[in-house]
C-alpha positions in Angstrom: -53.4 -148.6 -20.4 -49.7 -148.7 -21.6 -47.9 -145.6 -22.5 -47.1 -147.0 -26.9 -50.9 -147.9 -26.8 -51.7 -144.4 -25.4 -49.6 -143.0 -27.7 -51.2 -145.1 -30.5 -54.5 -143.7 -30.1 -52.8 -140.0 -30.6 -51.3 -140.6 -33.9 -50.2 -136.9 -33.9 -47.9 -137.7 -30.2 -47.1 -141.2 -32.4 -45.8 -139.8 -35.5 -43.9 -137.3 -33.1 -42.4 -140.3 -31.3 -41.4 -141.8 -34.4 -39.5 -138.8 -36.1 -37.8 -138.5 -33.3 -36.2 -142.4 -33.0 -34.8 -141.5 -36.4 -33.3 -138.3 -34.8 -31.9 -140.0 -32.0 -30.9 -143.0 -34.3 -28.5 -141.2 -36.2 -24.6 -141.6 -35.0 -23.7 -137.9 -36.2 -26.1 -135.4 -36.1 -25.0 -134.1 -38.9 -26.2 -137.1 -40.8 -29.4 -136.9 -42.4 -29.7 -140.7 -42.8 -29.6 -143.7 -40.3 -28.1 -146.8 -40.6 -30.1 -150.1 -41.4 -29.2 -152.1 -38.6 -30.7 -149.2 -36.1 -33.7 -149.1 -38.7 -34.5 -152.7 -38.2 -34.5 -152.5 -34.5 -36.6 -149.6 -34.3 -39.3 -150.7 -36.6 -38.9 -154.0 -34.5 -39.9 -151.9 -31.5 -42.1 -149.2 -32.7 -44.3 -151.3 -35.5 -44.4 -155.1 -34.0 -47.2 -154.4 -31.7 -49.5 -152.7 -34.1 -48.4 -154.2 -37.2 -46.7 -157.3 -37.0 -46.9 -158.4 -40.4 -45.5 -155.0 -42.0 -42.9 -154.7 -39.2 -41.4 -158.3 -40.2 -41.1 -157.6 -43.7 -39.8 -154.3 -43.2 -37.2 -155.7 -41.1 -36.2 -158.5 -43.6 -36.6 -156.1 -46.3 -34.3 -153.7 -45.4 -31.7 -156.1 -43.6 -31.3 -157.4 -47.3 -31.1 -154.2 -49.2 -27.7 -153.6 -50.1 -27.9 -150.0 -51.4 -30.2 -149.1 -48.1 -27.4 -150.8 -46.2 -24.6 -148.0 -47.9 -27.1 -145.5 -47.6 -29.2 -145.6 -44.8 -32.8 -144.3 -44.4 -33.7 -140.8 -44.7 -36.4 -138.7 -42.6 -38.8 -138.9 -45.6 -38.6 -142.5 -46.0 -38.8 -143.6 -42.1 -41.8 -141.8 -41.9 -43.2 -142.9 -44.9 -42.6 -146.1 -43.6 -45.5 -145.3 -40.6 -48.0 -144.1 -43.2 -47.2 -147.0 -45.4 -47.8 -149.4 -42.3 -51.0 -147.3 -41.5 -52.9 -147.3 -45.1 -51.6 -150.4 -47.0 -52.7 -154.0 -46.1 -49.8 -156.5 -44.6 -50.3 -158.2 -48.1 -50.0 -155.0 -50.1 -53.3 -155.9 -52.2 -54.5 -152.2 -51.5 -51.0 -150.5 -53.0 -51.0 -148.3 -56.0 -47.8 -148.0 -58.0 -49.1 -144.7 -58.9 -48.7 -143.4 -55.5 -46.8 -140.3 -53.9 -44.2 -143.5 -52.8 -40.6 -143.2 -51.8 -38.6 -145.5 -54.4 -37.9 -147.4 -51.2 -41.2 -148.4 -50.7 -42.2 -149.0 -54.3 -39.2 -151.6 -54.3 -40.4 -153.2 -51.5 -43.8 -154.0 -52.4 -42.5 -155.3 -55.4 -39.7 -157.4 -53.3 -42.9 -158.5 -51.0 -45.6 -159.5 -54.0 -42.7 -161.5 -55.7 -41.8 -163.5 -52.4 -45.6 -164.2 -51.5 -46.2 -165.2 -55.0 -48.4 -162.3 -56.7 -46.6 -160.1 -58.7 
């Protein structure tokens, strides 16, 4: 067995492991936010095995996103991102706009349900 798919069936060791690419992600610890561009290749790496469908629409989502792109991602939205990836459906069907969301990802589902047609 693989270390990631080890660390996969520890969630706890997994959602360790991914706080801590966002850590080591930023340029200046200082920085509270990373840039999209390190984002996008960590999702890429961290997401593609498990979730394939989320990771590519994450990727092209956020590569796209012009105000993420000045911004960067915070702490509370990367790891959002993981429980996002964990509870919703690659298709969304299964999202609630009501939902303790990030703006982020509330704007993305909507981005994704207009591109595949359902919104």
């Amino acid at each position: 067995q693989s270390l990631f798919q080890a660390l996969l069936g520890d969630i706890e060791r997994f959602r360790d492991l991914h706080s801590f690419t966002h850590r080591f992600c930023r340029e200046d610890p200082r920085r509270k936010n990373i840039d999209v561009n390190s984002a996008v290749v960590m999702l890429g790496l961290l997401f593609k095995p498990t979730w394939p469908a989320h990771a590519s629409s994450l990727c092209e989502y956020f590569s796209g996103h012009k105000q993420l792109a000045q911004r960067g991602v915070s702490h509370d939205e990367w790891m959002m991102a993981l429980q996002f990836c964990r509870e919703i459906l690659p298709d969304c069907s299964n999202f609630q706009d009501d939902g303790a969301w990030p703006v982020l990802l509330d704007d993305y589902v909507e981005w994704r349900r207009a591109k595949d047609g359902n919104a």
